[in-house]
C-alpha positions, 0 to 999 in steps of 0.5 A: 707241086709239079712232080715231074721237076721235083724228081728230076731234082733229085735224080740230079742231087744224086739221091736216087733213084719141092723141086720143079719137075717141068721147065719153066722156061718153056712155052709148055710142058708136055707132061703136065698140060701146062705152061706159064705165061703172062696174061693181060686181065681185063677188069671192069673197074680199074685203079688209075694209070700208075708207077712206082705204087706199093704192093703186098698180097694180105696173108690174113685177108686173101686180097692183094692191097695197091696204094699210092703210085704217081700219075705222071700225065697228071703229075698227081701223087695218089694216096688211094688203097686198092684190092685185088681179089684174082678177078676184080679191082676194089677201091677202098675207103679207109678213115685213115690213110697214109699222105700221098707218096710214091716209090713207098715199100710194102710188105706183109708181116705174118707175125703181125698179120698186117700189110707194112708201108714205109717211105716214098716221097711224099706230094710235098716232096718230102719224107715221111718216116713214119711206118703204116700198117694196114689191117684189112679196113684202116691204116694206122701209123705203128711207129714214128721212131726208126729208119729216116725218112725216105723213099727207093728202099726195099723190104722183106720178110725174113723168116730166120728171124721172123722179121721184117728187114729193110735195106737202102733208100735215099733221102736228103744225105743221099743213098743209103747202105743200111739194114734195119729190122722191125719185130712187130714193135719196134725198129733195129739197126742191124750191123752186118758184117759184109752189106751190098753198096747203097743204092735206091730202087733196089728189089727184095724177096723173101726166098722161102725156099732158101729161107733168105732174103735177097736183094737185086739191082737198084741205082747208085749212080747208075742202073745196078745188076748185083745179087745179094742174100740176107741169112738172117745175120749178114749179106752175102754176095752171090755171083751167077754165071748168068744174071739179068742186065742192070735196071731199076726199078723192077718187080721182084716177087717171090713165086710160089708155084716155081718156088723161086724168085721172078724179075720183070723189067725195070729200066735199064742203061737206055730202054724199058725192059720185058724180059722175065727171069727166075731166081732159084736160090743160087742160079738166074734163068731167063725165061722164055713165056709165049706173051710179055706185058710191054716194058716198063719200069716202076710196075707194083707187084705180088705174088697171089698163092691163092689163085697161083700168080703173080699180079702186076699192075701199072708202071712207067712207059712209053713216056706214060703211066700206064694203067694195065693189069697182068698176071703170071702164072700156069696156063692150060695148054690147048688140045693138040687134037684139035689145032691139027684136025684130029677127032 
């Protein structure tokens, strides 16, 4: 199959796609001797160039999990499982494993104790509604029953109701607006009140902080850069004096060191982005780190509270998958002593 044709197909069907007391802004904080900044690892082993792969850091186990993604210099859509444990990558080699797709969803289910894979599409160019679960060795399908199949769609765990809720995504009928969520067992259709537009490629988080879900941008027909918050019953519309510009897709975790949300890039109206910006619950700040991974759009992500960072890897730029692992997260600052001669 050449995956290339295959997506522009369906671009053009119109189916797609605790209170901080420092400054995170800031390149460094006087008070505490550290700042936040992006850092690029250098591992022995790494997982192939790649975007649009799934990421969920595994509660139960401690280890970030990767799968799939698409290698667009080889037009290969990969079904390979990856962890990430604060220093190494590590292929897995499960006996079962989802088929092939990219732009599929993951998220951890605590209730559960299981990392959570729906949609993307398949190397056949198809859907698979079927939804994954991994538990640290294997992958199994937990239920076949639920939302249509289909891929661009956003998940995260919502801890009012102790479930896991999904928004959007596009398949064969075209973007989607709806909400569904899954109790451990099984999906539900939800019916809010107020819902965002549909869209694809949208980003979600579960902000523990403000105990909601929140939901930023995605494309529908064109990059979107609305906020939305999920507070257990029905989606509300927030409106910041300030938010980041248009793009899809991005990554969106929720980081817990700032107890807040952080965007990274994503593809906006015409250039792949590098900005970072923090969601604290209510206002969208752009930050300021000394160093910036190249941008990108379609990079997987998660947040890693054991070593205190966010992980991204991969993505989609300058006309290549790139194969690139960064972290984010509080960087010691140098002794001023010594870069002014002092003893």
């Amino acid at each position: 199959m050449n995956v290339r044709v295959a997506v522009t197909a369906v671009l053009l069907a119109g189916l797609v796609m605790p209170v901080v007391t420092w400054s995170a802004g800031a390149a460094a904080d006087e008070r505490t001797g550290v700042h936040f900044d992006w850092v690029e690892a250098a591992p022995t082993v790494v997982p192939p160039p790649r975007d649009a792969a799934g990421m969920a850091y595994d509660e139960g186990r401690g280890q970030v999990v990767m799968f799939g993604g698409l290698d667009w210099q080889s037009a290969q859509t990969l079904n390979d499982t990856w962890t990430w444990d604060g220093r190494s990558w590590t292929a897995q080699t499960p006996a079962d494993t989802p088929p092939a797709r990219f732009y599929a969803t993951m998220v951890y289910d605590p209730a559960t104790r299981q990392v959570l894979l729906f949609g993307g599409l398949v190397a056949t160019g198809g859907f698979d509604p079927d939804l994954w679960a991994w538990d640290g060795h294997d992958w199994r399908v937990v239920s076949s029953t639920g939302p249509s199949g289909r891929w661009g769609d956003a998940m995260a765990y919502d801890p009012v109701t102790r479930t896991v809720i999904m928004f959007g995504g596009s398949d064969l009928s075209g973007p989607h607006a709806d909400t569904w969520s899954w109790n451990g067992t099984t999906w539900t259709q939800l019916n809010p009140t107020a819902s965002p537009p549909a869209r694809n490629l949208g980003a979600m988080i579960d902000d523990t902080s403000s105990h909601q879900v929140v939901l930023f941008g995605g494309y529908q027909p064109t990059p979107l850069g609305d906020t939305w918050v999920w507070d257990g019953t029905t989606w509300t519309q927030m409106f910041p004096a300030t938010s980041p510009s248009p793009r899809w897709p991005d990554a969106f975790v929720y980081d817990r060191a700032l107890h807040a949300g952080v965007v990274f890039g994503g593809l906006g109206t015409s250039s792949y982005l590098n900005d970072t910006w923090m969601w604290t619950g209510t206002a969208w700040t752009e930050l300021q780190p000394p160093d910036s991974p190249p941008g990108r759009q379609g990079a997987a992500a998660a947040y890693d509270p054991e070593h205190g960072q966010v992980v991204m890897f991969g993505g989609f730029g300058q006309s290549s998958s790139l194969g690139d692992t960064w972290t984010y997260g509080r960087i010691a600052t140098r002794d001023r002593s010594s870069e002014s001669g002092d003893s």
